[in-house]
Each structure stands twice: as C-alpha cells, then as structure tokens.
C-alpha positions as CSV (number, residue, x, y, z in Angstrom):
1,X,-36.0,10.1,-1.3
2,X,-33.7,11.9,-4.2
3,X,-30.8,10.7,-5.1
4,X,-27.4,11.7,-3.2
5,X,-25.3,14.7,-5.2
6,X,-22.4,14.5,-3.0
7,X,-20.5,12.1,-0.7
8,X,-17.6,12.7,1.8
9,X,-15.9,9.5,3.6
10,X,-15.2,10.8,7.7
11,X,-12.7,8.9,9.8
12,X,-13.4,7.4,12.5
13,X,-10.5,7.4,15.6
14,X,-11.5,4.0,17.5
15,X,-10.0,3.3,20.8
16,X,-8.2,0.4,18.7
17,X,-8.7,1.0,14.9
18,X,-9.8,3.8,12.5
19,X,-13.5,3.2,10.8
20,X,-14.9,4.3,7.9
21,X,-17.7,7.5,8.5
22,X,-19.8,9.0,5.9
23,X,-21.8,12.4,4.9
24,X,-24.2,12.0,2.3
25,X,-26.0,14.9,1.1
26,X,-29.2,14.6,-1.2
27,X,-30.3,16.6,-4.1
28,X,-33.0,19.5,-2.5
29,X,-36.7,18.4,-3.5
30,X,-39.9,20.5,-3.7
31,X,-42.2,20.7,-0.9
32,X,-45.6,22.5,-0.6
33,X,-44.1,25.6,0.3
34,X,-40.6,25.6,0.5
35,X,-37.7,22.9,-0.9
36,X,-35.8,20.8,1.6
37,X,-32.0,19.1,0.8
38,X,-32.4,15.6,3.2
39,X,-28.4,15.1,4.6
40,X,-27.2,12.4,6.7
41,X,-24.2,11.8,9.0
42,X,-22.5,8.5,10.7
43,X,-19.7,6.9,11.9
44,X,-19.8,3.9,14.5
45,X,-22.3,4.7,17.4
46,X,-23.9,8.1,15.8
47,X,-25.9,8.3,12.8
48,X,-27.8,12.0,12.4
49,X,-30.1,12.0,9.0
50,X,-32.1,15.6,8.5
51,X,-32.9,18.5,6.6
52,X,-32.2,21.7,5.5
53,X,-35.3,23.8,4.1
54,X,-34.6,26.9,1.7
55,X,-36.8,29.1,-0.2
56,X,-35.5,27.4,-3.1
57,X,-33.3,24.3,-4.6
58,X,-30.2,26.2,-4.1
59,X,-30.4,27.8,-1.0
60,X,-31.3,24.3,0.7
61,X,-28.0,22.4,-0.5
62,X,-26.0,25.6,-0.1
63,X,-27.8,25.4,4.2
64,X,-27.4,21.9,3.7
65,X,-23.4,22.2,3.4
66,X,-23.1,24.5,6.1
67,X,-25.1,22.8,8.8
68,X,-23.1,19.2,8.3
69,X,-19.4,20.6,9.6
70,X,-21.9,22.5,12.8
71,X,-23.6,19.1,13.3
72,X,-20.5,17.2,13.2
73,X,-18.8,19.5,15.6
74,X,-21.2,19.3,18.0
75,X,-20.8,15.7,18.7
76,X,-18.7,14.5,21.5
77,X,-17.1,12.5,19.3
78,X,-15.9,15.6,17.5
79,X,-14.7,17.3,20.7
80,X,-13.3,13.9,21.8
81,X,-10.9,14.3,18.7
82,X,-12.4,10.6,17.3
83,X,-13.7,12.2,13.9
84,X,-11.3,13.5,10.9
85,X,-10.7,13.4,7.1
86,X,-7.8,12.2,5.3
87,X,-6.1,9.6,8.2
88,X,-5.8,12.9,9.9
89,X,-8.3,14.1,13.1
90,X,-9.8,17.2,12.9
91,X,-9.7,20.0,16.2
92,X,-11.4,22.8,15.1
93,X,-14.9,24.0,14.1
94,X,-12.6,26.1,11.7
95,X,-10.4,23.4,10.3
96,X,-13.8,21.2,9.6
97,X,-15.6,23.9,8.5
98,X,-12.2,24.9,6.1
99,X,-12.2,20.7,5.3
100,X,-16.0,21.0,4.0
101,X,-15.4,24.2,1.8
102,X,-17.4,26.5,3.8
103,X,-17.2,29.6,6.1
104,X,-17.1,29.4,9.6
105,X,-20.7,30.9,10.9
106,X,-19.9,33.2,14.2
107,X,-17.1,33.6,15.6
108,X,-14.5,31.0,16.7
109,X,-15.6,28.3,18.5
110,X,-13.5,26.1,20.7
C-alpha cells in the first residue's frame, strides 16, 4: 500500500464521551490501466477503506477527496448527528463537504 499524503482526525459524538475518528487518504498508485488513490474512513463501530480510480494520479486524489465527505454523510452516524470536526458536530452534506475543502456535488442534500 502507498504511503498516506493526508490525515483528518473526525469526532466521534458517543452516547457518553466523544472518540477519536480518522480519514486517511493514500497517495494514487499505478494500475494496469488506470491509477487508483486507496482512502479509508472510521470512527467506533464503522470503518469504510476503498478507492477512487482516475485516469491519472491527480484526478484519483482529487475523486478521492470528494467521495470521503459523500461516504461520510451517508452513514447513519452522520445523519444521527454523532460525527463532526473540531469538538463541534457536523449537519449538513454542505457544512462537511465546506469542512473537507470541496464543492458540494448536486444539489442540496438534507
């Protein structure tokens, strides 16, 4: 596996404590065809690891940074209001997507 080009720390909002969550995102490696940028995603009871696959190193990481806030806002965990950065939780596809450095894909999303 390559090695990891960026880190983010996640909150985790516990029934009785906040935990520590994590998104690692690895540098994008040749394949036959293609490159693919490996990412992973957990906090207490998840943990998500896959790929995104561009036609080249950069347009893997750059898919690689937008499907993370998408795959961490489709969690019930997410919608639950139990994920967040900063001590703070997060409530919007747009605020996590804003939190991540990215644009919002679509339109809103609730």
């Amino acid at each position: 596996m390559t090695p990891i080009i960026v880190d983010r720390e996640l909150k985790y909002f516990g029934d009785s404590s906040i935990e520590r969550g994590l998104v690692q995102v690895h540098a994008p490696e040749p394949d036959q065809i293609d490159w693919r940028c490996a990412y992973r995603i957990e906090w207490p009871g998840h943990e998500f690891r896959s790929r995104a696959i561009g036609i080249d190193a950069w347009q893997a990481l750059q898919l690689a940074m937008y499907i993370v806030p998408s795959q961490i806002f489709s969690t019930a965990d997410f919608k639950q209001g139990r994920i967040g950065l900063w001590d703070k939780p997060i409530t919007t596809y747009e605020a996590i997507c804003e939190e991540f450095g990215v644009k919002p894909v679509g339109g809103p999303k609730q």
